[in-house]
PDB file of N, CA, C and O in Angstrom:
ATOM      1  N   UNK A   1     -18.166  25.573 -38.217  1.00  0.00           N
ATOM      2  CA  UNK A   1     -19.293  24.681 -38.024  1.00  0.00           C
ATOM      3  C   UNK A   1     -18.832  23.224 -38.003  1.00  0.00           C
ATOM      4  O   UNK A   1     -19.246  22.445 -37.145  1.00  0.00           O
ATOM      5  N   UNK A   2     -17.969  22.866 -38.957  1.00  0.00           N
ATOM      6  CA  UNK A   2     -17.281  21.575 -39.061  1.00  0.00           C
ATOM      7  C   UNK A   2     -16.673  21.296 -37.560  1.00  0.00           C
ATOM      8  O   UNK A   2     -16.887  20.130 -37.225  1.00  0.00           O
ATOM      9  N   UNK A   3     -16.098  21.923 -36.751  1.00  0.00           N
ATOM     10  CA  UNK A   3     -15.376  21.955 -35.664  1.00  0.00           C
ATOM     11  C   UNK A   3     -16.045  21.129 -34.629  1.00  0.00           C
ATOM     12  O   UNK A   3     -15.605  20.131 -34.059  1.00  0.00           O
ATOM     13  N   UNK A   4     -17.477  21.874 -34.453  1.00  0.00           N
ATOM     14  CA  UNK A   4     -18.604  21.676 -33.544  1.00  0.00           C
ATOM     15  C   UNK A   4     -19.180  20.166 -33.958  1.00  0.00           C
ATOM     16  O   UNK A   4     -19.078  19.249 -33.142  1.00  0.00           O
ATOM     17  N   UNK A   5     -19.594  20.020 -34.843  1.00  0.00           N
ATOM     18  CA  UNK A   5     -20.031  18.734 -35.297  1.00  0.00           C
ATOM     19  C   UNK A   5     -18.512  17.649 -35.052  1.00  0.00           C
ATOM     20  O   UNK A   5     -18.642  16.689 -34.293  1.00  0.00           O
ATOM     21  N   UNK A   6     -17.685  17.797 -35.465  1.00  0.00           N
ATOM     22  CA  UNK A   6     -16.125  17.078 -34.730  1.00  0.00           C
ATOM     23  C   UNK A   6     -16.531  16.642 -33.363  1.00  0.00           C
ATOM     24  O   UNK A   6     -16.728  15.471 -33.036  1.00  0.00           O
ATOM     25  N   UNK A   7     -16.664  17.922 -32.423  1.00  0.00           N
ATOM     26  CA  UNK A   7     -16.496  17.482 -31.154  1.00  0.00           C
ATOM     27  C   UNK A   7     -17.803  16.847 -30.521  1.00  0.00           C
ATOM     28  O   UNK A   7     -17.844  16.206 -29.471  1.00  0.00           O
ATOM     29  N   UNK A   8     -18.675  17.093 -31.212  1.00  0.00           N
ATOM     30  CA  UNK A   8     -20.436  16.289 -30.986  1.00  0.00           C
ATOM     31  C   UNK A   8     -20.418  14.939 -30.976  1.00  0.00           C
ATOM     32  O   UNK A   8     -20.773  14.131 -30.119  1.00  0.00           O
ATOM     33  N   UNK A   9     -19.658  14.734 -32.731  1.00  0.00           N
ATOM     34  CA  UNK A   9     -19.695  13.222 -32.522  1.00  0.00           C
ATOM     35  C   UNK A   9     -18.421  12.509 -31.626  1.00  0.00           C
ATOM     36  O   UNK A   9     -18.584  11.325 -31.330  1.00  0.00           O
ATOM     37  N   UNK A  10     -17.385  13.060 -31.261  1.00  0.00           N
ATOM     38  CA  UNK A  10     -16.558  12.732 -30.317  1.00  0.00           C
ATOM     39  C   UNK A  10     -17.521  12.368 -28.507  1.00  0.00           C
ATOM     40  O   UNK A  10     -17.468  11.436 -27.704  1.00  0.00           O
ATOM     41  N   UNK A  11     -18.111  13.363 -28.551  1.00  0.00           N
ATOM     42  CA  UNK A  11     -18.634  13.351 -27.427  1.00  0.00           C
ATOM     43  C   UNK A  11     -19.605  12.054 -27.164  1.00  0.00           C
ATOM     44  O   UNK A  11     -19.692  11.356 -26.154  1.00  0.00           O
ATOM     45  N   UNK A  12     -20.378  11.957 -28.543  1.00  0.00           N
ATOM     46  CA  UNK A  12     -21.283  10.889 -28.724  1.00  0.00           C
ATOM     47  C   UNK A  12     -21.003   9.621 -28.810  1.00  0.00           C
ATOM     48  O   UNK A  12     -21.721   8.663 -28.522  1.00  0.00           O
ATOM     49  N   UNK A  13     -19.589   9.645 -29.348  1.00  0.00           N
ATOM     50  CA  UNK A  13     -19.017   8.374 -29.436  1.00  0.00           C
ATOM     51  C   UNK A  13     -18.300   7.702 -27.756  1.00  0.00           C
ATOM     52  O   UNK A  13     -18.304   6.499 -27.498  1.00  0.00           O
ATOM     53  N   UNK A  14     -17.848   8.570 -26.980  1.00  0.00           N
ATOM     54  CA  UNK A  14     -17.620   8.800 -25.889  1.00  0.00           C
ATOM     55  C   UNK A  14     -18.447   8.067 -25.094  1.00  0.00           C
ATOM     56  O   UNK A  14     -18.309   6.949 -24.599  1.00  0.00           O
ATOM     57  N   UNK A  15     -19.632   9.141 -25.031  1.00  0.00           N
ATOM     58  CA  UNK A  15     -20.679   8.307 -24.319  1.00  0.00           C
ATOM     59  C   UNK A  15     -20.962   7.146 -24.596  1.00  0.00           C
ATOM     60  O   UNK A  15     -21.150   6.577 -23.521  1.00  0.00           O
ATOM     61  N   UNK A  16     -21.167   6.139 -25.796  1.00  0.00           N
ATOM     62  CA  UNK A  16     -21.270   5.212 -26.509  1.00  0.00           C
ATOM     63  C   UNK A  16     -20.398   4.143 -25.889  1.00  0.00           C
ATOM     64  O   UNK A  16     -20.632   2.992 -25.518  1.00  0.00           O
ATOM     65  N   UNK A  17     -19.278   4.928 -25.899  1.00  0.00           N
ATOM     66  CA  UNK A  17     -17.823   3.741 -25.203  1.00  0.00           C
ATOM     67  C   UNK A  17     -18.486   3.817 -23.436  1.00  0.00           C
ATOM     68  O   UNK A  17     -18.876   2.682 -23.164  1.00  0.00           O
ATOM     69  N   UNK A  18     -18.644   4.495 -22.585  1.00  0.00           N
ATOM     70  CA  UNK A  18     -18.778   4.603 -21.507  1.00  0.00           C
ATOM     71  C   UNK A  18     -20.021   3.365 -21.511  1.00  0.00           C
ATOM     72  O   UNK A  18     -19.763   2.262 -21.028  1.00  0.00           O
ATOM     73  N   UNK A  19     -20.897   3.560 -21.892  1.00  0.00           N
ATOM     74  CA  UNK A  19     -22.004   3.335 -21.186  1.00  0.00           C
ATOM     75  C   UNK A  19     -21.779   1.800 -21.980  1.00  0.00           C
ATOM     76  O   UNK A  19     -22.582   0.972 -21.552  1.00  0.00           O
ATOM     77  N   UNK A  20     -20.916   1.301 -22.971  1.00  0.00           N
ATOM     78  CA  UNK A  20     -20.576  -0.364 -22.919  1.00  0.00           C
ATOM     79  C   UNK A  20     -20.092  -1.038 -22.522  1.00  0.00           C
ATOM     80  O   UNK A  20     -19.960  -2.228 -22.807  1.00  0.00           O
ATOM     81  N   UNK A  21     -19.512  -0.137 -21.380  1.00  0.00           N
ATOM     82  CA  UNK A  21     -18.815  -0.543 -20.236  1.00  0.00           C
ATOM     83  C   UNK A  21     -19.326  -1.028 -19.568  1.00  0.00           C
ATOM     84  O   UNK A  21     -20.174  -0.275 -19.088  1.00  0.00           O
ATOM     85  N   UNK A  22     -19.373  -2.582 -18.897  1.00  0.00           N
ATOM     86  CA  UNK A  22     -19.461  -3.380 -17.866  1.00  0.00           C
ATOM     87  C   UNK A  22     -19.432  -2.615 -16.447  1.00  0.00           C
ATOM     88  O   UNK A  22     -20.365  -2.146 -15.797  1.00  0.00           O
ATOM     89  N   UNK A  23     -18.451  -2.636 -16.262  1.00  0.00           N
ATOM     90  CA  UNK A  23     -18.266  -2.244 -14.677  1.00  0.00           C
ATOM     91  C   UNK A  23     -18.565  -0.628 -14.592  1.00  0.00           C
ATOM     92  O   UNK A  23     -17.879   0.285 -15.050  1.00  0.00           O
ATOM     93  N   UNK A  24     -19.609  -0.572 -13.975  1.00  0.00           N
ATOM     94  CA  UNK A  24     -19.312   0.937 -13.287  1.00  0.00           C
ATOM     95  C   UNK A  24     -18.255   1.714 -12.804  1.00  0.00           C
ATOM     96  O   UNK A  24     -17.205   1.077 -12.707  1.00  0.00           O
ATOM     97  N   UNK A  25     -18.204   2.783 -12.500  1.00  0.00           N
ATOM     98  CA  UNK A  25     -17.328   3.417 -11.643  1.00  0.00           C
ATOM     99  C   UNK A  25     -17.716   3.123 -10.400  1.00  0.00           C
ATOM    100  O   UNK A  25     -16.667   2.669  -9.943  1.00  0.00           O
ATOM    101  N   UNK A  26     -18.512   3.069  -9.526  1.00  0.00           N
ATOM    102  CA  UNK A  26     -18.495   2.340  -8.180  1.00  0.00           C
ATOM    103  C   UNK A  26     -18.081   1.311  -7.946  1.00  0.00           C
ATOM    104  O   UNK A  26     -17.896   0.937  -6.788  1.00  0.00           O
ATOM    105  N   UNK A  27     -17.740   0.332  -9.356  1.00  0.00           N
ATOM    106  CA  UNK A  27     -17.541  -1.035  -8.832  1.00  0.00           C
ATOM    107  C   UNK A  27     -15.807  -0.738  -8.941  1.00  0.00           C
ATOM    108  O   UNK A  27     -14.945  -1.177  -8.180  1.00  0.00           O
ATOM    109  N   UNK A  28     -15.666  -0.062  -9.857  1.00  0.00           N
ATOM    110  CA  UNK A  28     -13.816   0.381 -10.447  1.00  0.00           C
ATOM    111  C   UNK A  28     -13.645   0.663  -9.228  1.00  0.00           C
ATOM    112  O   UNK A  28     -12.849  -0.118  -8.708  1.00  0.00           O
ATOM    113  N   UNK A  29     -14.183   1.710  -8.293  1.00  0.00           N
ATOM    114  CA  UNK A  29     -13.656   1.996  -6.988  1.00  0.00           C
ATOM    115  C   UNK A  29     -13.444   1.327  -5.848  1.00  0.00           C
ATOM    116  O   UNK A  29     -12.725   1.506  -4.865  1.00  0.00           O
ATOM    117  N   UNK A  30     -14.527   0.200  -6.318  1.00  0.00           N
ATOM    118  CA  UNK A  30     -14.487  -0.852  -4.865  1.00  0.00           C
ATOM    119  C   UNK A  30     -13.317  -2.130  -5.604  1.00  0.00           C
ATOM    120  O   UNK A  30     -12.917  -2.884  -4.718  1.00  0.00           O
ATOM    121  N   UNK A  31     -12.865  -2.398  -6.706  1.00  0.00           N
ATOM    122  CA  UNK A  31     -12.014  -3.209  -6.965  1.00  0.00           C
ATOM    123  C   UNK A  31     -10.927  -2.756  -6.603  1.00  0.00           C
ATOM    124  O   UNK A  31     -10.178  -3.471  -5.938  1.00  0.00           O
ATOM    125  N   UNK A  32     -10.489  -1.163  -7.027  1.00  0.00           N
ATOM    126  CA  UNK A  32      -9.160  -0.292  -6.191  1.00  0.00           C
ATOM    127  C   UNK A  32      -8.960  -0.386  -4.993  1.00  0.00           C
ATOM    128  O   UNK A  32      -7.870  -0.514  -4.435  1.00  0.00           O
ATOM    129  N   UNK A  33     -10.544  -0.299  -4.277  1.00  0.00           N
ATOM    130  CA  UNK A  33     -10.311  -0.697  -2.822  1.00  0.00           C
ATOM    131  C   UNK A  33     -10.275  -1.968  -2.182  1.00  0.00           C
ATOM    132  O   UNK A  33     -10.379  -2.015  -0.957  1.00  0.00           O
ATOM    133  N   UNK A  34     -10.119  -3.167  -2.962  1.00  0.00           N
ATOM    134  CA  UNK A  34      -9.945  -4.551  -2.758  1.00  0.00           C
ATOM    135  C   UNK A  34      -8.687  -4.677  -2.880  1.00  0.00           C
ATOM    136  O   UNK A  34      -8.050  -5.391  -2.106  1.00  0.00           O
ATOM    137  N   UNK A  35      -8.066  -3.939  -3.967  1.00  0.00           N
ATOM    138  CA  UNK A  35      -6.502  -3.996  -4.337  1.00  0.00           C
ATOM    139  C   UNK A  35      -5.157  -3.422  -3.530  1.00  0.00           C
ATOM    140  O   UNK A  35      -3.986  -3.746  -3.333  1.00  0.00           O
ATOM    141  N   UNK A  36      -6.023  -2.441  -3.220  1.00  0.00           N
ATOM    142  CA  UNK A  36      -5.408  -1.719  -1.980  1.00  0.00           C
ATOM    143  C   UNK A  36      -5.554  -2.624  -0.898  1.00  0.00           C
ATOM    144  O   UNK A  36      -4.551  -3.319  -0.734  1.00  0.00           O
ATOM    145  N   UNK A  37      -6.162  -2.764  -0.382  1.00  0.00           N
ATOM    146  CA  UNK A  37      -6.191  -3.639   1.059  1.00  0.00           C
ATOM    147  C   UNK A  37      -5.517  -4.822   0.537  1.00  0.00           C
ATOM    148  O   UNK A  37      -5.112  -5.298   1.597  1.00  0.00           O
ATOM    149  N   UNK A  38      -5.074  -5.714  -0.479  1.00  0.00           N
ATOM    150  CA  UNK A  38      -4.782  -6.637  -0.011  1.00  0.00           C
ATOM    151  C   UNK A  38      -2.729  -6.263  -0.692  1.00  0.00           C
ATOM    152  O   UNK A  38      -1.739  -6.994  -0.686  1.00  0.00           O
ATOM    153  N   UNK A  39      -2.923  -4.933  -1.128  1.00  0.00           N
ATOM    154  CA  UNK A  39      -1.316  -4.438  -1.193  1.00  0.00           C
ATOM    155  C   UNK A  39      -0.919  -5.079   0.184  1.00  0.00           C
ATOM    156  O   UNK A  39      -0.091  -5.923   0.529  1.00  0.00           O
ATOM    157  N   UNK A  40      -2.183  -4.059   1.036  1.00  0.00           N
ATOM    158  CA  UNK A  40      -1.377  -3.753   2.501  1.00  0.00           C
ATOM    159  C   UNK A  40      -1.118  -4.716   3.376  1.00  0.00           C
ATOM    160  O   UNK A  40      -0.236  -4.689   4.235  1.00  0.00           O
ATOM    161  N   UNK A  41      -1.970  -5.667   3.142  1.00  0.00           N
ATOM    162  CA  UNK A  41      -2.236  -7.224   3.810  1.00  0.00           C
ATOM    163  C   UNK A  41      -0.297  -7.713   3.034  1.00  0.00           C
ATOM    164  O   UNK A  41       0.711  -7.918   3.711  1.00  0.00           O
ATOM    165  N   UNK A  42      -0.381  -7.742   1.959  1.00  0.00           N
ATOM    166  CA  UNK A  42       0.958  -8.106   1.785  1.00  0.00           C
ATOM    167  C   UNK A  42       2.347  -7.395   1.980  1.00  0.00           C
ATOM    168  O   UNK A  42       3.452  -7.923   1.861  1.00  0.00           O
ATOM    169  N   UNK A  43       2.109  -6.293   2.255  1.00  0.00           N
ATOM    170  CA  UNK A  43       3.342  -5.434   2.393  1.00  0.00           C
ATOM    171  C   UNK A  43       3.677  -5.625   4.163  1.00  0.00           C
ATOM    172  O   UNK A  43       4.790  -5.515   4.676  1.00  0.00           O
ATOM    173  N   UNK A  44       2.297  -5.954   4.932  1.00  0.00           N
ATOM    174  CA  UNK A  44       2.412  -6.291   6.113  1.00  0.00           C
ATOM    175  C   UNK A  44       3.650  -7.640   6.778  1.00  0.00           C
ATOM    176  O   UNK A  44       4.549  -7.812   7.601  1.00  0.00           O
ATOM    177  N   UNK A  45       2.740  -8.425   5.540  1.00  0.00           N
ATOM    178  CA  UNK A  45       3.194  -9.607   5.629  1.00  0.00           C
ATOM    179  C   UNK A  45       4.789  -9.926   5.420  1.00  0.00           C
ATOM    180  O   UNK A  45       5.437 -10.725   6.097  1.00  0.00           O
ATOM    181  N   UNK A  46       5.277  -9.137   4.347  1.00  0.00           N
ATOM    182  CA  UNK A  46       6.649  -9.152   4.506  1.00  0.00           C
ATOM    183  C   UNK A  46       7.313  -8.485   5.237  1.00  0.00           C
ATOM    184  O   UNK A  46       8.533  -8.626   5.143  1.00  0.00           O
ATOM    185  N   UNK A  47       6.742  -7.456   6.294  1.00  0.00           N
ATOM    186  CA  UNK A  47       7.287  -6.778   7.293  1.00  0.00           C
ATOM    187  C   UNK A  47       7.489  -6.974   8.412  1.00  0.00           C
ATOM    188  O   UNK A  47       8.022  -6.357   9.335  1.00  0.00           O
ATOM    189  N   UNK A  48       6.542  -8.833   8.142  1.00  0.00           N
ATOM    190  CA  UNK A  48       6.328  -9.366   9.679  1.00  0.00           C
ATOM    191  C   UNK A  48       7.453 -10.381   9.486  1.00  0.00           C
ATOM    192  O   UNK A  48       8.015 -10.880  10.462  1.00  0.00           O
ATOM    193  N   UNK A  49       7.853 -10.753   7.965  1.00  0.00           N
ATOM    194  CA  UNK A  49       8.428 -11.751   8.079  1.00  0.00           C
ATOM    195  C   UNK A  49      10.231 -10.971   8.196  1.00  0.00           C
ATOM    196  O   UNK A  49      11.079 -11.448   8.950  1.00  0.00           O
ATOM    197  N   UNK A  50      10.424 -10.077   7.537  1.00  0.00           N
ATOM    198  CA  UNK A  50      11.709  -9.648   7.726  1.00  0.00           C
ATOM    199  C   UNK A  50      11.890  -8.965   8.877  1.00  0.00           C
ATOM    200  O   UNK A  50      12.981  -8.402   8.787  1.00  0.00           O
ATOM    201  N   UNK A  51      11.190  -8.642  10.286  1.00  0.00           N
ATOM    202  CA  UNK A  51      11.512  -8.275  11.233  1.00  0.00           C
ATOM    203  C   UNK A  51      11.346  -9.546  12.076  1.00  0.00           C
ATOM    204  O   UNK A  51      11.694  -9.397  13.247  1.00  0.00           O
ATOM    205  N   UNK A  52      10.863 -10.844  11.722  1.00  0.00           N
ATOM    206  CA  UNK A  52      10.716 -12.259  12.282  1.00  0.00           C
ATOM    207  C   UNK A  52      12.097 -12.623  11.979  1.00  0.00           C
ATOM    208  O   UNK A  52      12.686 -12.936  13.013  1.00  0.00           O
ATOM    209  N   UNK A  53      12.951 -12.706  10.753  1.00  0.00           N
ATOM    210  CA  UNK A  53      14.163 -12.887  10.464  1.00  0.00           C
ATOM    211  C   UNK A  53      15.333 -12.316  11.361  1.00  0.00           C
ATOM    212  O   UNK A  53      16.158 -12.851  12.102  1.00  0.00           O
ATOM    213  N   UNK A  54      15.068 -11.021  10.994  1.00  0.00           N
ATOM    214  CA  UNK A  54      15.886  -9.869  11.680  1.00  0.00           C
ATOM    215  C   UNK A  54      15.911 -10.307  13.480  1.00  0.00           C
ATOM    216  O   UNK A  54      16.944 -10.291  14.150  1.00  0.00           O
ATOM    217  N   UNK A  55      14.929 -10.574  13.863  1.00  0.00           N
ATOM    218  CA  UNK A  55      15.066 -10.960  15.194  1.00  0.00           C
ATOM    219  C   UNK A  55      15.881 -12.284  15.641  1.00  0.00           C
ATOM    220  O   UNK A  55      16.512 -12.444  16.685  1.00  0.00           O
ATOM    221  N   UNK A  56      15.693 -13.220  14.536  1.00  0.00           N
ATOM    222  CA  UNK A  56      16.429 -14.268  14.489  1.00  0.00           C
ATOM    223  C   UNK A  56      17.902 -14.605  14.177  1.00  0.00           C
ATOM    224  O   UNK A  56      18.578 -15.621  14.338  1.00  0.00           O
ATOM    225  N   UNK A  57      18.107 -13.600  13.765  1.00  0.00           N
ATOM    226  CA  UNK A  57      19.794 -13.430  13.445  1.00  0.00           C
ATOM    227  C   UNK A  57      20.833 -13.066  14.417  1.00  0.00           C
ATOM    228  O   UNK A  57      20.792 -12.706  15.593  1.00  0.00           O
ATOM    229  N   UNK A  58      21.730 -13.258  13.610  1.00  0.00           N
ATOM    230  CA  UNK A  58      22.579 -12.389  14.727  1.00  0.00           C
ATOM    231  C   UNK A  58      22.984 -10.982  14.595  1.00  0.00           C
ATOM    232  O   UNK A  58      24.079 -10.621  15.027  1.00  0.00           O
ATOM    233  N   UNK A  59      22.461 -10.454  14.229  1.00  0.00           N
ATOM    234  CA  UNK A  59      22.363  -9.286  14.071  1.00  0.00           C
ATOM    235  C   UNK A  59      21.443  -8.937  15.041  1.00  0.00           C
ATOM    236  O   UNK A  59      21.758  -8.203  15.977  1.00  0.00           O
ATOM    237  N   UNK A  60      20.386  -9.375  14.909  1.00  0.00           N
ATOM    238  CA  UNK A  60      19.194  -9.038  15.494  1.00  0.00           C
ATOM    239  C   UNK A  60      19.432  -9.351  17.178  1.00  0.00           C
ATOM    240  O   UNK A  60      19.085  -8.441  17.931  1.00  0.00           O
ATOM    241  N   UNK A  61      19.734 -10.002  17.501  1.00  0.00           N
ATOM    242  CA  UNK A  61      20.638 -10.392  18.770  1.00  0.00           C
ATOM    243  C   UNK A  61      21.567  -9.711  19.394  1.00  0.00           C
ATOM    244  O   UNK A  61      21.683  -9.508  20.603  1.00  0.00           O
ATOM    245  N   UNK A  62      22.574  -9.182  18.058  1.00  0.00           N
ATOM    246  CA  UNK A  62      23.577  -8.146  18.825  1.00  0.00           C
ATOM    247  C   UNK A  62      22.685  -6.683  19.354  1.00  0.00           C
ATOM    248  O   UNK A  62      22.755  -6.154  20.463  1.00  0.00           O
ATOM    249  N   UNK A  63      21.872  -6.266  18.202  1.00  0.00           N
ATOM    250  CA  UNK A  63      21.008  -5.701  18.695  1.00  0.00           C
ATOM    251  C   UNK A  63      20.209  -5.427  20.280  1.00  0.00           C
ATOM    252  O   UNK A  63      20.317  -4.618  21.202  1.00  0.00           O
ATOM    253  N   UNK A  64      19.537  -6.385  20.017  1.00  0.00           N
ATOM    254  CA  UNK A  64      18.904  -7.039  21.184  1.00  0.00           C
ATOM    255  C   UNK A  64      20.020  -6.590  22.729  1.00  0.00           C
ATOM    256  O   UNK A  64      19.714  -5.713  23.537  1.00  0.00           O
ATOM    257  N   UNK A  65      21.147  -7.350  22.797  1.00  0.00           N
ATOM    258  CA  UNK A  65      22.030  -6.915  23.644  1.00  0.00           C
ATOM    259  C   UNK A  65      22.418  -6.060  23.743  1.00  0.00           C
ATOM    260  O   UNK A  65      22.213  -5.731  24.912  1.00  0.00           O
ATOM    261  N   UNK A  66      22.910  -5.357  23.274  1.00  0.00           N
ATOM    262  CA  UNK A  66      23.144  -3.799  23.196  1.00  0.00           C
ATOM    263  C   UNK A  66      22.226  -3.197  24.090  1.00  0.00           C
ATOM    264  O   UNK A  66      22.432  -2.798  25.236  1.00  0.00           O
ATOM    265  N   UNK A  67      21.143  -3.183  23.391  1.00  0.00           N
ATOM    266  CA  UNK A  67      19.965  -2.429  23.947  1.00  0.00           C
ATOM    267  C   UNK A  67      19.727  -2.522  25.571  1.00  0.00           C
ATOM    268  O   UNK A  67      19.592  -1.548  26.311  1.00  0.00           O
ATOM    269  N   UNK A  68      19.714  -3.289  25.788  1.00  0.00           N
ATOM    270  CA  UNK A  68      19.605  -4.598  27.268  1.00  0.00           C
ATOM    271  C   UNK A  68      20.492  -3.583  28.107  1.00  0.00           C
ATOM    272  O   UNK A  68      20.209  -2.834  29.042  1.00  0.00           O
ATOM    273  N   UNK A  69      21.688  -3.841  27.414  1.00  0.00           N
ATOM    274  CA  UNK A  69      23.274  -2.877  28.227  1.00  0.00           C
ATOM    275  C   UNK A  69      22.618  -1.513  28.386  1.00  0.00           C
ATOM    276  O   UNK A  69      22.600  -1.060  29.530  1.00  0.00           O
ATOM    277  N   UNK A  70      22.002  -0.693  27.275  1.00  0.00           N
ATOM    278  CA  UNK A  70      21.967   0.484  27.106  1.00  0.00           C
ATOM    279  C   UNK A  70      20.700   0.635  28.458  1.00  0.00           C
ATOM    280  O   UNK A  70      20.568   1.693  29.073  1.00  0.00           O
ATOM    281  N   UNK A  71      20.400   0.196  28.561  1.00  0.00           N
ATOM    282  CA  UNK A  71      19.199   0.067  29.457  1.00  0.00           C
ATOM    283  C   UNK A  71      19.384  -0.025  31.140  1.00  0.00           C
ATOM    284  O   UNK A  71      18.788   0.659  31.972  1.00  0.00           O
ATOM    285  N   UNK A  72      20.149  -0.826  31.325  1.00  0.00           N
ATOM    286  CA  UNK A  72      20.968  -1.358  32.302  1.00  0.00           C
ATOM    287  C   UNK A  72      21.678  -0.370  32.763  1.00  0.00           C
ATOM    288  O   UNK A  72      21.503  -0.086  33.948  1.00  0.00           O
ATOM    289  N   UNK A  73      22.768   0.505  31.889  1.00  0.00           N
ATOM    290  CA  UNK A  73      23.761   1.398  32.507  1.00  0.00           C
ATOM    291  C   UNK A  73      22.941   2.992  32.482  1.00  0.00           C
ATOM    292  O   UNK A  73      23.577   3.927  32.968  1.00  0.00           O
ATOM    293  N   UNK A  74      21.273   3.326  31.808  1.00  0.00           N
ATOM    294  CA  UNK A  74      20.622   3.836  32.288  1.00  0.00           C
ATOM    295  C   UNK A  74      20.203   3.871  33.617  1.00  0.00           C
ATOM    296  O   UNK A  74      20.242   4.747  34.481  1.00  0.00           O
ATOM    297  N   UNK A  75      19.707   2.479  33.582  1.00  0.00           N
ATOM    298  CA  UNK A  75      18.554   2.154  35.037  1.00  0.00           C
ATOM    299  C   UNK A  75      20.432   2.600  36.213  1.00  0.00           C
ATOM    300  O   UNK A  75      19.929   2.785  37.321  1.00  0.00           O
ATOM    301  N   UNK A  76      21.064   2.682  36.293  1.00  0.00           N
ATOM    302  CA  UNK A  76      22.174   2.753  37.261  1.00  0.00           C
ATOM    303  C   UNK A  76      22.407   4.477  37.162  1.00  0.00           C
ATOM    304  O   UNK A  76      22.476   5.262  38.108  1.00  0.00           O
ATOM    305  N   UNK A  77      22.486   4.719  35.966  1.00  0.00           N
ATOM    306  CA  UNK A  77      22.437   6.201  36.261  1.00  0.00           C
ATOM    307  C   UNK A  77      21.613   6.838  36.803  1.00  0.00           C
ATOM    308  O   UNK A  77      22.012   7.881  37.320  1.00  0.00           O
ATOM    309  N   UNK A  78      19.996   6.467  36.933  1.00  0.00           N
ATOM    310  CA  UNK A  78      18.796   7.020  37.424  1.00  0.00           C
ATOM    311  C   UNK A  78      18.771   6.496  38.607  1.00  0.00           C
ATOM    312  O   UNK A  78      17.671   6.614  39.147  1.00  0.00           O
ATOM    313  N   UNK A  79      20.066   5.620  39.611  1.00  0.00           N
ATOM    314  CA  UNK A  79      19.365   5.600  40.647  1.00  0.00           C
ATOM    315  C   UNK A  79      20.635   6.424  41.803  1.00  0.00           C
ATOM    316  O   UNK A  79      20.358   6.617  42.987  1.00  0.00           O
TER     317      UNK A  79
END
């Protein structure tokens, strides 16, 4: 019997904590989904800037040429 009364007032106390809670769960979900979008807004952002770099290098250049060649001694094989 002691057991049951344990988990009653657990439960009661539970509810007690929940419901002094400020924010809803709809709002918890729409702050996750504010947080998320602006991950992605930033994970973008450094993807724009290290392939903005990458293009600017020389690396990114040797690249660049290569490719050009690879392209070139295609377009000659296809004709």
């Amino acid at each position: 019997m002691r057991l049951y009364l344990a988990v009653a007032m657990l439960m009661l106390a539970f509810v007690a904590y929940t419901e002094a809670q400020e924010d809803t769960i709809q709002d918890k979900f729409s702050q996750f989904g504010d947080k998320l979008t602006d991950l992605g807004r930033q994970v973008a952002d450094h993807a724009k800037t290290a392939y903005d770099q990458f293009q600017n290098s020389k690396a990114g250049q040797w690249f660049t040429d290569n490719i050009n060649k690879l392209k070139a001694k295609i377009g000659e094989i296809g004709q």
